[in-house]
C-alpha positions as CSV (number, residue, x, y, z in Angstrom):
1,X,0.0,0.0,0.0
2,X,2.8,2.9,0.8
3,X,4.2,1.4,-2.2
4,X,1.4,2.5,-4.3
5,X,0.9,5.4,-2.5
6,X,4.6,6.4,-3.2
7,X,4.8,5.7,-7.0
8,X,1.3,7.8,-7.0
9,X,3.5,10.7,-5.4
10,X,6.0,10.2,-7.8
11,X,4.3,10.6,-10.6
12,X,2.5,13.8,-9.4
13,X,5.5,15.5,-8.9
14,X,6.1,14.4,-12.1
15,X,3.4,15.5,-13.4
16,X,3.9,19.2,-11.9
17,X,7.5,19.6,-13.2
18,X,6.1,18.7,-16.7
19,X,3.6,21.1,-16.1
20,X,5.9,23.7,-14.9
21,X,8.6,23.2,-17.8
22,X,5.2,23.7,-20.0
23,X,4.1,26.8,-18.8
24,X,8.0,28.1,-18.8
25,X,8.0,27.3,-22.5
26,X,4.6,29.1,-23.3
27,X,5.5,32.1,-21.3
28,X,9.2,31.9,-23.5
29,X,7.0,31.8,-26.7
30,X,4.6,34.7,-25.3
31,X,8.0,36.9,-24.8
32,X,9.5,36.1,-28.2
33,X,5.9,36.9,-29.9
34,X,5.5,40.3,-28.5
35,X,9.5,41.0,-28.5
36,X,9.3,40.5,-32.7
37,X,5.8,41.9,-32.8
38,X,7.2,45.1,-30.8
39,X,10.3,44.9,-33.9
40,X,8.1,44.9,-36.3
41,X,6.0,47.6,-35.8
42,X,9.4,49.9,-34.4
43,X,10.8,49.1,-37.6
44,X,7.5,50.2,-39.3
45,X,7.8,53.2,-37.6
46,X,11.3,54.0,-38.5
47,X,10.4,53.3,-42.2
48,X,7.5,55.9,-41.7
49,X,9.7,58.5,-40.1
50,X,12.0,58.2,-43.1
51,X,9.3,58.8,-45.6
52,X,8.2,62.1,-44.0
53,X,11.5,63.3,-43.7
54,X,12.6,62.6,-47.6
55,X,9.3,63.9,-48.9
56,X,8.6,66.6,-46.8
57,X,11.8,67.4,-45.8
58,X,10.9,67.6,-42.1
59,X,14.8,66.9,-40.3
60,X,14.8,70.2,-38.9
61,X,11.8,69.8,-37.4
62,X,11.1,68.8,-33.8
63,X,8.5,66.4,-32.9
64,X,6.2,68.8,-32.0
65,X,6.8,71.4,-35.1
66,X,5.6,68.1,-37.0
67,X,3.1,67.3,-35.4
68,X,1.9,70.7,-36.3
69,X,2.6,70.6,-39.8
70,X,1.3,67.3,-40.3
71,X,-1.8,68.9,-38.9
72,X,-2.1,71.4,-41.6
73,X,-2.5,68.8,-44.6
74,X,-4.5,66.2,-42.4
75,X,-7.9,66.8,-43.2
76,X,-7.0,67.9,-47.5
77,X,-5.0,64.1,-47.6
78,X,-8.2,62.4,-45.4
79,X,-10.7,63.8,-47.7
80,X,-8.9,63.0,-51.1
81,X,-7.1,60.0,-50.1
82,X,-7.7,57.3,-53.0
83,X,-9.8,54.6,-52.1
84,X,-7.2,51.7,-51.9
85,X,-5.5,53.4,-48.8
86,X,-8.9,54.1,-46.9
87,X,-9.2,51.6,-44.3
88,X,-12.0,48.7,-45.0
């Protein structure tokens, strides 16, 4: 009977560590996911930046100034903006 009772321990604990070693790899894949997620859309970004700044030629501006002069042509480029860049 302890015999039993023993193994059935056993293979609880076993059962947990599995478990544990699980969740450790699900929270590792959760991490990466969001870590190359976060890259993409930083990289996005960058790209973005870069476009302003070689067609608008916006370098010398601060973050604010443009933000203010992207305010200025916001509503012209919402209203006229072709249909295959309008959101679906």
């Amino acid at each position: 009977m302890s015999n039993q009772l023993e193994n059935l321990i056993s293979k609880k604990e076993e059962i947990q560590k599995k478990i544990e070693r699980e969740n450790s790899i699900l929270k590792k894949s959760k991490y990466l996911e969001s870590t190359k997620k976060r890259k993409e859309r930083t990289r996005k970004l960058i790209q973005k930046g870069a476009l302003l700044d070689k067609y608008f030629d916006t370098e010398n501006l601060s973050i604010d100034e443009t933000e203010d002069f992207l305010k200025i042509f916001s509503n012209y480029i919402k209203e006229n903006k072709p249909d295959k860049y309008k959101k679906n």
